[in-house]
C-alpha positions, 0 to 999 in steps of 0.5 A: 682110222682117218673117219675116227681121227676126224670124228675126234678132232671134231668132238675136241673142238666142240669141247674147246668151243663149250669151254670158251663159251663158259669161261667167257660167260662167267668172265663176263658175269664177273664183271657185271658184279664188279660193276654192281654197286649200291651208290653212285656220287656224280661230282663236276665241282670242288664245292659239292665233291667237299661238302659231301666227303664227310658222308662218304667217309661214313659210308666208307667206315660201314663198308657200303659199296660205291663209286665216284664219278668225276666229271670236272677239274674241280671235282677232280682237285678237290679228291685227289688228296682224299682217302677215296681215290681207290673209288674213283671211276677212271673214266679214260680207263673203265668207260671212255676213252673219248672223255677227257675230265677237265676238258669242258670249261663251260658247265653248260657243254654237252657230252655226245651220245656216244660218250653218254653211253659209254659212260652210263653204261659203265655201272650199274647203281641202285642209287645215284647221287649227282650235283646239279650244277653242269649239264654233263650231270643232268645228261646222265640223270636223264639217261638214267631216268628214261633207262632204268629204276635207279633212285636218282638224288640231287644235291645242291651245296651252295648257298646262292640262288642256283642258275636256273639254266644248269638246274631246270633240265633236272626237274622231274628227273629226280626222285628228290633234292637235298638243298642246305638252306631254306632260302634254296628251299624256297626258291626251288618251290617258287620256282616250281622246280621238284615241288614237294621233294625238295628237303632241308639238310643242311651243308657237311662242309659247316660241320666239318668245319667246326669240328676242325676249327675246335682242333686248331691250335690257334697260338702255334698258327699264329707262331708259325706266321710271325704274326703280332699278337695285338694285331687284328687279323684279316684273312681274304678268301682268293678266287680266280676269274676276271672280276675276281682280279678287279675285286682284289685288286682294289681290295689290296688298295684299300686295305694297304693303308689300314693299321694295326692289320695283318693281311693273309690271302688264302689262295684258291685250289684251282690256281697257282697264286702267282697273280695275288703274290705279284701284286703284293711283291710290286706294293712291296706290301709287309703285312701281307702274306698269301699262303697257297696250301701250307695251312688248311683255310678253317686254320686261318679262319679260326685265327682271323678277326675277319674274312672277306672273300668275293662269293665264297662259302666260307665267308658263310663257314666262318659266321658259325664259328663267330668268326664274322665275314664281309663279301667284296664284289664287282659294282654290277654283280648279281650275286647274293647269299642266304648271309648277305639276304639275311644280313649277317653279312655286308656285301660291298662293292668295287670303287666305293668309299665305305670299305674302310669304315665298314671294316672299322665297323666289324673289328670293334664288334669283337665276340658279338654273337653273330648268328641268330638263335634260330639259325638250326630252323634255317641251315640244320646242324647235324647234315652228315647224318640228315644226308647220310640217312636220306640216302641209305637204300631202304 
């Protein structure tokens, strides 16, 4: 009897044993399916997480399977009050609990391997679509590129030259580089970075923009703003930065003093908008007023006569709805647009005395046309679809 109980006993664990074995296994196959996707967006910064949401959100309406990856602050701020937030990858939850987004405050920190890993091995993508502006992107790109035959695919959203240093360690990782202008095209080529795979798209955001700013009420805007009609309207795109507290504050110097303007400052999603505000409470300034998010700034932008800002895209955003754009920087900057390059926008500098006659200038050239006839034959309209296209896996 006690031969038979033990030669059961010892069947029945080996039944357990079996049972565990094939639960764990489709347990674990379940969630390697899960973690099957076809697309995988890498995003560090606001500019390229807002230029390609319109592509997204075509992928959303045609039930394509992604994930988004967040890997800065910028990134993080410019989604959370999107409609994709149920893709986002919760780093701290699913892969690393090492990983902290907002942590790096230099796009040249590294992650180490033992986070790289965690974090490349928390998905398996057919296709991967990153920005190339920090190196925890091209820390990834390279993963991928020595570990697998995932189709790797870069975009570059702005529209200055990039920081060779953040985009070189990208070259010949990629499969191809999406880039909105031909000014970006041409310096990638010159440069010998992914020579024959880089492609002109255009920029999401500039669509988008255009589409909002023919739906803004213009009147109502202006309404709500207690704004005077017969006043031309100047709106200044913020930033945040040291060089960007000395650009505003000589540009709220010499703009106290011109008539027959109505100021608004347009804060930057990364700040809180208290420097720009202290400053125009101590001058006691009336016509200036800083909206932080009460209005979305193609709003503000449609209803203006002129935009400046320091080395904003929207100065760029504004020219393709005619509305004409002035960039204001530091004496010693080094920085440059394909608007600037082509002169369809100033570039002026701190500490300078032809900011008064320049504004003058612009305000008398109301509705001229600002872009040039061939302007799709250098930023191509229709980039959602180019892009949206150019990624679909074939």
């Amino acid at each position: 009897m006690s031969a038979y109980f033990s030669l059961f006993k010892h069947k029945f664990i080996t039944l357990l044993l079996v049972l565990f074995l094939i639960t764990s296994c489709h347990s674990i196959n379940s969630n390697n399916a899960n973690n099957n996707i076809d697309y995988l967006y890498i995003f560090y910064d606001a500019g390229e997480t807002l230029s390609l949401l319109p592509v997204i959100e075509k992928m959303e309406k045609e039930n394509l399977k992604y994930k988004i990856l967040l890997l800065g602050k910028g990134s993080l701020n410019a989604i959370e009050k999107s409609n994709f937030t149920k893709n986002i990858i919760n780093i701290n939850k699913s892969c690393s609990n090492d990983f902290m987004i907002g942590e790096s405050t230099s796009r040249e920190n590294k992650m180490n391997e033992k986070i790289l890993h965690e974090v490349t091995s928390c998905y398996n993508p057919k296709k991967v679509i990153t920005g190339l502006v920090s190196s925890y992107q091209s820390q990834i790109i390279n993963y991928y590129h020595h570990t697998s035959k995932v189709k790797l695919i870069g975009f570059y959203d702005g529209f200055s030259l990039p920081d060779l240093k953040i985009i070189t360690p990208f070259n010949n990782k990629l499969d191809q580089i999406l880039v909105p202008s031909n000014n970006i095209y041409d310096f990638l080529n010159e440069k010998n970075i992914m020579k024959d795979k880089v492609k002109i798209v255009g920029q999401p955001s500039i669509d988008k923009f255009i589409l909002e700013s023919k739906n803004t009420d213009i009147q109502k805007v202006k309404k709500i703003l207690n704004i005077d009609p017969d006043k031309n309207i100047i709106t200044f795109i913020g930033g945040y930065g040291k060089e960007y507290e000395s650009v505003f504050q000589d540009f709220v110097q010499k703009s106290s003093s011109i008539e027959n303007s109505f100021f608004i400052i347009s804060i930057h999603p990364a700040v809180n908008g208290k420097f720009e505000t202290d400053i125009i409470k101590k001058l006691n300034l009336k016509n200036f007023i800083v909206i932080k998010n009460e209005f979305p700034t193609v709003s503000l932008v449609t209803i203006s006569n002129l935009v400046i800002s320091q080395r904003s895209t929207v100065g760029i955003q504004s020219l393709f709805i005619n509305v004409p754009s002035l960039y204001f920087d530091i004496e010693n900057t080094s920085y440059t647009n394909i608007a600037i390059q082509q002169g369809w926008s100033p570039q002026l500098l701190i500490n300078k005395n032809n900011f008064r006659n320049e504004i003058d200038k612009i305000l008398k050239k109301k509705n001229t046309k600002i872009l040039p006839k061939n302007i799709e034959e250098i930023i191509p309209k229709n980039s959602t679809e180019h892009i949206y296209s150019s990624l679909l896996i074939k």
